[in-house]
N, C-alpha and C positions, 0 to 999 in steps of 0.2 A: 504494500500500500504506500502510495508514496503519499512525502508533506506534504500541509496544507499548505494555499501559499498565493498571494494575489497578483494580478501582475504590475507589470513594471507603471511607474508615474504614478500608480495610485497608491492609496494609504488606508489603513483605520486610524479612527478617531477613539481612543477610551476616554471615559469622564474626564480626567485631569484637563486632557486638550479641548476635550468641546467644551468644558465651564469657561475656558479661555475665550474660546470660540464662539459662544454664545455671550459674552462678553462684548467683544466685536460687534457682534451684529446688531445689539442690542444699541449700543450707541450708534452704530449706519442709521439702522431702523428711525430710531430718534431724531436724528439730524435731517433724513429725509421728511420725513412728516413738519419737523419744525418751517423747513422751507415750503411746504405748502406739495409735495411730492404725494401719489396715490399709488398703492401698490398695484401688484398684476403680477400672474406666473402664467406662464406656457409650457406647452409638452415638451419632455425631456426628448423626443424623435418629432421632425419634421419631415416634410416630404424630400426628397434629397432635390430636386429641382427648384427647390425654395432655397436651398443652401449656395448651390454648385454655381459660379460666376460672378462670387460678390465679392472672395475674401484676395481676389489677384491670383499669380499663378502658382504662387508658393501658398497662398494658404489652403485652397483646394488638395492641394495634396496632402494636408492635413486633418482633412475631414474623415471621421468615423462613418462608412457605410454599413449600413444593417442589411444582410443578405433577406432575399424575401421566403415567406414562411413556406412552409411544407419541402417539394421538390423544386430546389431555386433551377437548375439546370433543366427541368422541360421547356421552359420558356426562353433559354439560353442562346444567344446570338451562338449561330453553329458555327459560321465563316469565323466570327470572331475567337471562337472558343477554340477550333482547329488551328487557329493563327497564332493561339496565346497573346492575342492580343487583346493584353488585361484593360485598357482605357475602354477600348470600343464594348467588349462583354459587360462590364461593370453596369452600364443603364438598362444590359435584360434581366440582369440577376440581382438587381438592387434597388429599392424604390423608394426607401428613408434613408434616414441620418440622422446620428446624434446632434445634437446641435453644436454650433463651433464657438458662436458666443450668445449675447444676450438682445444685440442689436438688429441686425437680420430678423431674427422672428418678433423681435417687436414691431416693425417694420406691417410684417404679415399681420400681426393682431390689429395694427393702426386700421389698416385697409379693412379690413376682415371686420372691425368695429365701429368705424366710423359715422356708423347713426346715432349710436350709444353714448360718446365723447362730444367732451366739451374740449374748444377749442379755443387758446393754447394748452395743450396736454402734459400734465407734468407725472410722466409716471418712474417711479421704482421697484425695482424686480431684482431680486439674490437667489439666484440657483445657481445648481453643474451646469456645468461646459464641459467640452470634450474634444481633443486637440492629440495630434498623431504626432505632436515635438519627440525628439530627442529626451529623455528625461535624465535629467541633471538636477544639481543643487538650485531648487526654485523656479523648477521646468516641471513639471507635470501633466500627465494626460490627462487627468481628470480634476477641476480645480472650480473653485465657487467666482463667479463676478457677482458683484452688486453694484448695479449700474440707477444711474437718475439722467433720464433724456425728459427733453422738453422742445415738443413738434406743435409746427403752427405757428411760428415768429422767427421772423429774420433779423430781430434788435438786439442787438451785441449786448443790451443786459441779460441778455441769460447767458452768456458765455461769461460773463460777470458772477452772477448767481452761483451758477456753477463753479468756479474757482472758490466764491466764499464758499462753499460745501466741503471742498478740498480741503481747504486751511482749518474749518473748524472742525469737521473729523477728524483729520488728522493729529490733531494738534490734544483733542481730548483722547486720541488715540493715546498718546505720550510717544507717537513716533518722531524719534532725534534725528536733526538734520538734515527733514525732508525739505527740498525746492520741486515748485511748480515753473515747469517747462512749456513754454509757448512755441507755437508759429503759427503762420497762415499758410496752405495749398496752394492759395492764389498767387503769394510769393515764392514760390517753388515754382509755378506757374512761369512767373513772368521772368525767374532766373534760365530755366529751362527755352524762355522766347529768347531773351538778349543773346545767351548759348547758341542759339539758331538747334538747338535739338528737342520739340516740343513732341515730336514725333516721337519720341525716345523720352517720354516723362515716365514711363510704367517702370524702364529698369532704371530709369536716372534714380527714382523713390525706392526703390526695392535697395538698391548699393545703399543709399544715404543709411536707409534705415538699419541699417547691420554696423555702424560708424562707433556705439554703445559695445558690439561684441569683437571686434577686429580692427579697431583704429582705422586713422588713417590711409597705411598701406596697405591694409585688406579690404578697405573700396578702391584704393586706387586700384588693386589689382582685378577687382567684382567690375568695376569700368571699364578696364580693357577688356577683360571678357565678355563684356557685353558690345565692344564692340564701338568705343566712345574714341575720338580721336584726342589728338594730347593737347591740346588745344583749351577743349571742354575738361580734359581730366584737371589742368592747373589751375581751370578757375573753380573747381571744385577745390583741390585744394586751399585756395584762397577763402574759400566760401568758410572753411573748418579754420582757418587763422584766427576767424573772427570771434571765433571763442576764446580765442586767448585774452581778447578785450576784455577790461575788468566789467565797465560800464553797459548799463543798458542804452545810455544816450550813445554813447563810444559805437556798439555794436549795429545799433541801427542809422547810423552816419553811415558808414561802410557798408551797411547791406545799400543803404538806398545809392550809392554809388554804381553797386554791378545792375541795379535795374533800368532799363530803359525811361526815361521821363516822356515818352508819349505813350506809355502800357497804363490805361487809365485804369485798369483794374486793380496792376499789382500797385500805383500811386494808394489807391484807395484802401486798400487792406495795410498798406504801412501809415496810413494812417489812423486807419481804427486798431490799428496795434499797440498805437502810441497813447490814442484816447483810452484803450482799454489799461494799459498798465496804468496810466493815471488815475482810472477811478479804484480799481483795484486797491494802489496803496492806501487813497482817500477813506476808503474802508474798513481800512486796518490791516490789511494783509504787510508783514513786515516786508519790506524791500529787499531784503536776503533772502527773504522765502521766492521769489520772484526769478526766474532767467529765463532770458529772451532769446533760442536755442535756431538761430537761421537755417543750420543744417538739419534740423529733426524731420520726419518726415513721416511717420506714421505710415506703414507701408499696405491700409487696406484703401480698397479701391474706393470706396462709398467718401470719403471725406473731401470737403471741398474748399472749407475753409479755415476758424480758426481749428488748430490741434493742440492736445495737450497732453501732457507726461509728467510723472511725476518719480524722482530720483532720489533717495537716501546716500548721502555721503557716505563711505565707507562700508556699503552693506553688504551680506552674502550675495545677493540678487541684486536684478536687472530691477525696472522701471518696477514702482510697483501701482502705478494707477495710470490708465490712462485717457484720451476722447477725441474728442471733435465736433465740427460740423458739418454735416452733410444737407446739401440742398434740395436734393429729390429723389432720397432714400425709397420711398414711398412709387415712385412712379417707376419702379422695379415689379409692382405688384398692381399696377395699373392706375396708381392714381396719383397724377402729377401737380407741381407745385409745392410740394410741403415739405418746406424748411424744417428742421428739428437741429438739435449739437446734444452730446450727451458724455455724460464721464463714464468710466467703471473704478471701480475700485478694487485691486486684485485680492482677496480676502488673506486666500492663502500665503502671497508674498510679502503680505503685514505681520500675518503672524510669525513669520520666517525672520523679519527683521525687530519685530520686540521682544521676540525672544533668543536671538543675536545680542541683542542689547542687553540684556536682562527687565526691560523695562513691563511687564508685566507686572499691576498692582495688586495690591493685596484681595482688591473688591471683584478681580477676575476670579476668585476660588468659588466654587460652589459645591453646597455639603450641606448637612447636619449643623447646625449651630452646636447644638445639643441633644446627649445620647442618655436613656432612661437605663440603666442596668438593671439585671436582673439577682436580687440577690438570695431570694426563695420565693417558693412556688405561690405561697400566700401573699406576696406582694404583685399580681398581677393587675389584679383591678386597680386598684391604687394608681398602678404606672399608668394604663390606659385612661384613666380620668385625667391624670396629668397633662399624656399625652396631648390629648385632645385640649385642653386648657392653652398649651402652648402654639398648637397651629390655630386653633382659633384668634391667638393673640399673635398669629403672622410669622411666628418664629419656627424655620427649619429646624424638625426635630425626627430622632427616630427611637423604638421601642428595642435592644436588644432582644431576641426572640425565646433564646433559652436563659435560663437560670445556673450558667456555666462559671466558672471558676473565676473570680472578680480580675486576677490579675490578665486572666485572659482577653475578659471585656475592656479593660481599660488600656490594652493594649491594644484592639480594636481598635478604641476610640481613636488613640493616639495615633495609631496606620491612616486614619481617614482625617486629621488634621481635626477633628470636633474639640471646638473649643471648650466646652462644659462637658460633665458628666453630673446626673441626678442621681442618688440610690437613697432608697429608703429600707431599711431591715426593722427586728423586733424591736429594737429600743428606740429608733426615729418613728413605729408608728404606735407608740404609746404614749408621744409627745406630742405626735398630731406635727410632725416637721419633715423636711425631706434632707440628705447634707449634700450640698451643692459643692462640686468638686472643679476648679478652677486646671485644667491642664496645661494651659502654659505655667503657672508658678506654682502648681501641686496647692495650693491653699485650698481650704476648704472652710465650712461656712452653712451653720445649721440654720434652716430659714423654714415660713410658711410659705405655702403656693403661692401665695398675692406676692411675698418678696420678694421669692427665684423668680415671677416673671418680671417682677421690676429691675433684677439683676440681669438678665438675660435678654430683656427687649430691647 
């Protein structure tokens, strides 16, 4: 019989990590509502034709297909399947897909529900994904987004909004030395015009975007494979100098130099760039929190204008949040027009970095406050009245089950981190008292019900 054993990128979760975990979401959850955000989930499998041509050419080959039920090969492309050719066979034998992130099928639900909705839409939604990466240190095939998109307005206050959501999660996250990373598409856009390679914008984004895993020389080198002359690869170069600019005014002086001043597009996206960080600080977002990233590029096809990323200094991981705006996401599914931008939050690659950090709080545990021991068989009822006494007064609590050997129980307690223990024996119940047992300092402390719960709430 062989081990059990799950496969690779994915993980279990036991209590310690999901108290963590539900920790997390708990404050997402919160902060979304606080903004005015309404939840929504979708199926964990979509039709794979809802999926396939949205995420570019590398992330399609990332997608989870679900073979179809019963006998997948009667229906099986033959030429195909004689040819071994896995592309063409794959649409007789496969008709879903897990989903690859959170934006695409919100997309579908938009269309799919747009009698129902009020418009502009501000929804939030935390489930699986599922992603055919590589799995590594903060790579995973199967991972939570919690994403907040807001469809139906093209007023760069919600890309506004949105950033304050960044900062103020974050930040009651206790994640250290997170900056939020901007750009616009449009400026990618119009750097790719002055280039003279606009025809060549799919792999000019796809190199940039690997700039986080491979430096410099391994897009210059993703450029030449792709087939860029040296020309375009130096002012790419040029374009990654501009990071070295300390300044946000510094760096976009210099970008607005490689742009053309009759590209009245990319004029206009450098400047709601500039209006955006302004309001931003005005807001309170700290100025440090803030970088102005000309080279970012966000390599899925759907975005179109501002993008965003979000980077912990020094962390095990990559980005761990990211977004955009896309302008007619929706008219993929037939109904054009409708502007939305929207973040994710990487759930998984936060918990990866505060717990890097050590920065997990004490208020992320979850447990028993307090544990009822069992010290003979005649003190049952007694416990159970207690029992009840304390969740009625809101306070995690649990009953010890058997009447086992006290140092057993209290070592119990102490396994699960329970802060109290209660016991009552023959001599606390002819005094009508319970002795409340302090386990971080061993003290202890002969009380009436009314005081252990005034002690313990």
């Amino acid at each position: 019989m062989s081990k059990p054993s799950i496969p690779k990128g994915t993980r279990d979760f036991g209590p310690h990590v999901m108290a963590r975990r539900n920790w997390m979401f708990g404050i997402m959850r919160e902060a979304f509502e606080r903004h005015g955000f309404q939840p929504i989930e979708t199926p964990a499998m979509e039709n794979l034709s809802t999926l396939t041509g949205k995420y570019g050419e590398e992330g399609d080959q990332l997608i989870f297909r679900i073979l179809n039920n019963g006998d997948f090969l009667a229906k099986a492309d033959a030429q195909a399947l004689a040819s071994s050719d896995s592309k063409a066979l794959v649409s007789s034998i496969s008709k879903k897909a897990l989903r690859y992130d959170l934006t695409v099928p919100f997309a579908r639900f938009v269309v799919m529900s747009r009698n129902e909705l009020q418009f502009p839409f501000r929804r939030y939604q935390m489930q699986t994904v599922w992603r055919g990466d590589r799995p590594g240190k903060g790579r995973y095939q199967e991972f939570t987004q919690c994403d907040a998109d807001i469809i139906g307005s093209e007023s760069a206050l919600c890309e506004l909004d949105l950033m304050l959501l960044f900062d103020e999660v974050l930040a009651k996250l206790g994640v250290p030395g997170y900056r939020i990373a901007i750009n616009d598409r449009r400026l990618l856009n119009g750097l790719a015009r002055s280039w003279g390679v606009s025809d060549q914008l799919g792999d000019l984004t796809i190199a940039l975007d690997k700039w986080d895993k491979v430096g410099t020389p391994g897009v210059v080198k993703e450029l030449g494979d792709r087939g860029f002359e040296s020309s375009v690869i130096q002012s790419v170069e040029g374009l990654f100098e501009l990071l070295h600019q300390p300044s946000f005014s510094d760096r976009m002086r210099d970008l607005r130099s490689m742009l053309s001043a009759e590209d009245s597009e990319a004029q206009g996206a450098w400047t709601e760039m500039q209006i955006l960080f302004e309001r931003a600080q005005n807001c309170g977002i700290d100025p440090d929190r803030l970088l102005f990233d000309p080279a970012l590029a966000r390599g899925l096809d759907y975005y179109t204008g501002a993008i965003f990323e979000v980077r912990v200094d020094n962390a095990p991981v990559g980005s761990i949040c990211g977004g955009g705006r896309y302008a007619d996401l929706t008219g993929i599914f037939g109904w054009e027009g409708m502007s939305g931008v929207g973040i994710s939050f990487g759930a998984d690659r936060i918990y990866d970095v505060l717990e890097h950090f050590d920065c997990f709080p004490e208020e992320s545990r979850v447990g028993s406050k307090i544990m009822i021991v069992q010290m003979d068989d005649e003190g049952v009822d007694d416990a159970l009245v207690l029992l009840q006494a304390l969740r009625n007064a809101g306070v995690d609590s649990e009953l010890y089950p058997d009447p086992a050997k006290m140092k057993k129980q209290l070592k119990h307690a102490s396994d699960l981190g329970v802060q109290f223990v209660a016991m009552r024996g023959e001599q606390e119940r002819s005094a009508d008292v319970w002795t409340l047992r302090d386990m971080s300092t061993g003290d202890q402390v002969a009380c009436t019900v009314d005081e252990l719960l005034n002690r313990v709430i």
